[in-house]
C-alpha positions in Angstrom: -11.8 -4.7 -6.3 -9.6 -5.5 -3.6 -9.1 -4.9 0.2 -6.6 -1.8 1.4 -5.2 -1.6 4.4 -2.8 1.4 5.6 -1.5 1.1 9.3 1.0 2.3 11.8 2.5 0.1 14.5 -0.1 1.5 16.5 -3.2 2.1 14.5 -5.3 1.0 11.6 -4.9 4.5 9.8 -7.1 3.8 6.5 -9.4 0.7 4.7 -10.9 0.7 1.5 -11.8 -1.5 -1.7 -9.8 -0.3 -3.8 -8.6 -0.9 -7.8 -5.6 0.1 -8.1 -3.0 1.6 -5.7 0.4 2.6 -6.6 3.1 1.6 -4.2 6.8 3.2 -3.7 8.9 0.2 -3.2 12.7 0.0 -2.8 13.2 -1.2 -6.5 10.6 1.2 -8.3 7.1 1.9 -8.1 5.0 -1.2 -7.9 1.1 -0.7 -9.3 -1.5 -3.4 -7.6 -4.3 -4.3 -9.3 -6.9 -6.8 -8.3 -5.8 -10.8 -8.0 -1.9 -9.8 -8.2 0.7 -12.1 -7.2 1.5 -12.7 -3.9 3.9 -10.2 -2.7 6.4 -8.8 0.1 7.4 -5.2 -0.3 10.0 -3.1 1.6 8.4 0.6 0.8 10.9 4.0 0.3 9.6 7.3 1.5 6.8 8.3 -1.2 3.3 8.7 -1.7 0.5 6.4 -2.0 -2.3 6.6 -4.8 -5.2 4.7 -4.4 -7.7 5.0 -7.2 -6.2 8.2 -8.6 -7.8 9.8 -6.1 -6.2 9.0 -2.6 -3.1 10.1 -1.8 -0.8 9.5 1.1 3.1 10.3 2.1 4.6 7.8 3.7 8.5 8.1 5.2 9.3 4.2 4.9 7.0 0.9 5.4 6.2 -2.7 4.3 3.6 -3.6 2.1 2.0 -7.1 2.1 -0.4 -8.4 -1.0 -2.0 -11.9 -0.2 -5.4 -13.7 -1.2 -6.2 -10.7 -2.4 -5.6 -8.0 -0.1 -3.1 -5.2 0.4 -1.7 -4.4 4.1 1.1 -1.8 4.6 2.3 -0.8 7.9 3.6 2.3 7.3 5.9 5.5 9.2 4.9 8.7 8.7 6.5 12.3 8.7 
């Protein structure tokens, strides 16, 4: 498991452990799963899956995987 962390410029919005969370990067959709490779993502208006479970729309963002963890500042609708 690994750490989640979904914020806005002003506020922590939502933290978890999580197993895998699918991302909606510029390129195509990016799936994290525990101990991936260090990573800078510019994120594309989408949704957010963590777990299968979890879901969250996003308008555009940057995501940030390091020493396992996952931080995405994120703009909303």
């Amino acid at each position: 498991m690994f750490k989640v962390f979904i914020s806005t410029a002003e506020r922590l919005l939502f933290s978890i452990l999580a197993t895998e969370v699918s991302i909606p990067t510029e390129e195509e959709e990016m799936t994290i799963l525990d101990f991936h490779e260090p990573m800078i993502a510019r994120l594309k208006s989408g949704v957010i899956q963590i777990d299968h479970k979890r879901k969250f729309t996003i308008a555009d963002g940057i995501a940030y995987f390091n020493n396992n963890e996952l931080k995405m500042i994120v703009e909303t609708d």
